[in-house]
Phi, psi and omega in degrees: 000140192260088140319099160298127175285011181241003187221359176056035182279159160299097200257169197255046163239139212263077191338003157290323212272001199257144152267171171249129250039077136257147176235155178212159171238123143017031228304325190273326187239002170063014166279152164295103182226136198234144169287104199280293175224167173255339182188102015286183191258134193190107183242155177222161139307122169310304206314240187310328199289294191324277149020280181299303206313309175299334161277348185264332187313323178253357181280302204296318169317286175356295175313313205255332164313306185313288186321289165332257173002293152302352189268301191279336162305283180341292177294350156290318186286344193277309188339281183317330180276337170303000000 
């Protein structure tokens, strides 16, 4: 028997037929779920955690783009005023 790990439904797959890295969704709660290991059967979310990772990852470049940016701004302006 095939469990999802984020909502504990009973899924309609047969533990022969999943490899490991196939992904699927969910039927009851629509999560994104990947086969991890085939033996035993080890399943995770696919979904978000990657994501947020990647994304706070370009919120913070992003961030650090500014900085920079306003740092050479600043030494220009002192430049002139001298």
């Amino acid at each position: 028997m095939v469990i999802c790990p984020l909502c504990n439904a009973d899924l309609d797959y047969d533990e022969e037929e999943l490899d490991e890295g196939d992904e699927f969704t969910c039927d009851e709660c629509g999560g994104a779920i990947r086969v991890t290991s085939s033996d035993p059967i080890e399943l995770e979310s696919a979904g978000d955690t990657e994501k947020e990772g990647d994304d706070a990852f370009d919120e913070d470049e992003d961030e650090d783009e500014d900085e920079e940016e306003d740092f050479e701004e600043d030494e220009e302006n002192e430049e002139e005023e001298w």
